[in-house]
N, C-alpha and C positions, 0 to 999 in steps of 0.2 A: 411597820411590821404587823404583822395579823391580817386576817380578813375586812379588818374596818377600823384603820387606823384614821384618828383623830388629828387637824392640823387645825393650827388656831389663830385666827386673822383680826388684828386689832379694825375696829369700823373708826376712820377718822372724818373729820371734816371735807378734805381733797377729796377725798370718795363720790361727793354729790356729781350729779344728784347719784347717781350708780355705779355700780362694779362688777365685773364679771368674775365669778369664780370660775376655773377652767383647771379640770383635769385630764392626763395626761397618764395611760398605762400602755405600757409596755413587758413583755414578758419573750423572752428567748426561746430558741427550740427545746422542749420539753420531753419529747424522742426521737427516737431518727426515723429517718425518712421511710416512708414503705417505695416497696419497688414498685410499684403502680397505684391508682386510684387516688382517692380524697389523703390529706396528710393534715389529720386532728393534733399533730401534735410541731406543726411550724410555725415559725416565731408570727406573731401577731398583735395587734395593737388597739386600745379602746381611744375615745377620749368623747369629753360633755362639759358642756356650761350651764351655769347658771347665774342669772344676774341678781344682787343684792339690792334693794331700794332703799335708800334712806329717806327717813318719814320728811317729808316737804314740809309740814306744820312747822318744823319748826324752822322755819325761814318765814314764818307769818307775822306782820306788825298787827296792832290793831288800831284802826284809824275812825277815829270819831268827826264829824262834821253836824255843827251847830250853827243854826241863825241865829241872828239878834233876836229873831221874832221869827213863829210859824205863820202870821195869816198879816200881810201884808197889801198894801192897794197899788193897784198897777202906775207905774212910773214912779214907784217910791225908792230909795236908794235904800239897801239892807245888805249889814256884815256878817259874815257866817266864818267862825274859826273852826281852823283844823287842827286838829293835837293829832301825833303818830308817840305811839310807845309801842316797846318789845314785848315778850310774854312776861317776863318779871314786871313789868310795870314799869319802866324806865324810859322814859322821853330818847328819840332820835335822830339824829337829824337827816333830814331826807327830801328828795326831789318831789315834789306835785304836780301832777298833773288834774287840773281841776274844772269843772264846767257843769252848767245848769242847763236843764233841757226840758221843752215842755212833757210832761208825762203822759197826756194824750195819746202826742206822737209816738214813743217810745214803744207804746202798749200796740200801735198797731204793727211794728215791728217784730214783740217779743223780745226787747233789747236788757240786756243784763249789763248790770255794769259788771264791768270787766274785774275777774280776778286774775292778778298776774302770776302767781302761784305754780297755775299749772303748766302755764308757759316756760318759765324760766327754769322750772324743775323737772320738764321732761324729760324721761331717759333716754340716755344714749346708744347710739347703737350699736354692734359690737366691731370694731374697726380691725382684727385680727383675724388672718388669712390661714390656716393649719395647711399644710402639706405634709404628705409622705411619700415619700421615692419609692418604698415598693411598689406602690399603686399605680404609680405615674411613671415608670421610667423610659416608655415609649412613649405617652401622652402630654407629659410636663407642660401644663398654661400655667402661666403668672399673672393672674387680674392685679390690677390697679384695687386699693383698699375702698370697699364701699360698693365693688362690682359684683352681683352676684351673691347668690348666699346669708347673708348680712340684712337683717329687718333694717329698712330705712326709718323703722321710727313707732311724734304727733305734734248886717250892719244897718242898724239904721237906727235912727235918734227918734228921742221921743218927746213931749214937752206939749206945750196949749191946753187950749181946752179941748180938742177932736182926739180922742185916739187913736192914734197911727201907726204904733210901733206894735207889730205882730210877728216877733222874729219868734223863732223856732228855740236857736239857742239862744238861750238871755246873756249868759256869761262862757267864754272859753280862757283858760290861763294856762299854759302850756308847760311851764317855768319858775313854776312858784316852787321855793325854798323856804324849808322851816329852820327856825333859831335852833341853837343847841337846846333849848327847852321844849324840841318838838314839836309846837306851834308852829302856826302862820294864821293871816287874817287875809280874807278878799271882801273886795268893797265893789260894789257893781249899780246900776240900775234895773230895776226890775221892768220889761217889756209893759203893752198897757193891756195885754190879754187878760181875762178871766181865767185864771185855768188853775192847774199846779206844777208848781218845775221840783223834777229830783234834783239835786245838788250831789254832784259826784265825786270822791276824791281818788287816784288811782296811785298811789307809792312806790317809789322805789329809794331803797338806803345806798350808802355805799360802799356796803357790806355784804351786798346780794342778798340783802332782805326784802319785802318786798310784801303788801295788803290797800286792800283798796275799803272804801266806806261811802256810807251814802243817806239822804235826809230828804227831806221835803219844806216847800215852803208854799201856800196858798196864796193866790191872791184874789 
């Protein structure tokens, strides 16, 4: 009722990442017809979306990655643990994907370790097709959802005395699972390069939460 009536949409969890609000006006013939020209007063119809975001932050873990030791000598074997907690602070348990890389290389890439954030929190696109018969009553297509219309969117060992081991990545673990205390620990060989490796961790809960972290270690 009125000119700007108020409708009021609880925001739940299902809603991620987004939602479309979508109105819908309709208004009937309002005079009659004139007997020729423009007819200001037959039945007509509005309608608009707008999509809602729910904030992504909070689907962020926060993932800490630590050596035993920052400055280590090549072919040395060094443990680095992972803790993942929620925003409260609470340990959880979650998938890693984890791997050490020389920093060198990285940088002539420009390579960021990956946050998964924005990926899994992208919005959606709007999958609802509006029609109206008056419009269309000699023209009627019916696209398929998503046609048209619709924004689509976004090895080798080391050891002796020569060194010989100059891998690129030092460690890759694809599979690594933390305890219910959040934790996990990886244990690796460090290559016999001089250089520095980030140590990566990339997270996923499975709660569809989701943060990545990251360290260095010299050697």
């Amino acid at each position: 009722t009125g000119p700007t009536p108020t409708v009021r949409v609880p925001i739940t969890d299902a809603m991620r990442p987004n939602a479309f609000v979508s109105v819908h006006l309709v208004r009937g013939r309002s005079a009659d017809p004139p007997p020729r020209g423009q007819d200001p007063g037959a039945p007509t119809f509005r309608l608009g979306y707008a999509s809602l975001t729910l904030n992504p932050e909070a689907r962020r873990l926060a993932v800490s990655v630590t050596p035993s030791k920052k400055e280590a000598r090549p072919g040395e074997a060094i443990e680095v643990d992972v803790a993942v907690r929620d925003r409260a602070g609470k340990p959880v348990r979650s998938a890693v994907t984890f791997y050490a890389v020389d920093e060198g290389v990285l940088m002539l890439t420009g390579y960021k370790t990956p946050d998964p954030i924005p990926v899994f929190t992208a919005p959606r696109p709007l999958s609802v097709v509006t029609l109206d018969g008056r419009d269309d009553l000699a023209r009627l297509v019916v696209r398929r959802l998503g046609e048209g219309g619709a924004d689509k969117g976004d090895e080798g060992g080391g050891g002796g005395d020569v060194r010989a081991d100059f891998r690129v990545t030092a460690h890759f673990e694809p599979s690594l699972v933390t305890g219910a205390d959040g934790k996990a620990k990886v244990r690796f060989t460090l290559p016999d390069g001089t250089t520095t490796y980030r140590l990566m961790a990339v997270v996923a809960a499975e709660d569809d939460r989701f943060g990545f972290g990251e360290s260095q270690v010299q050697t």
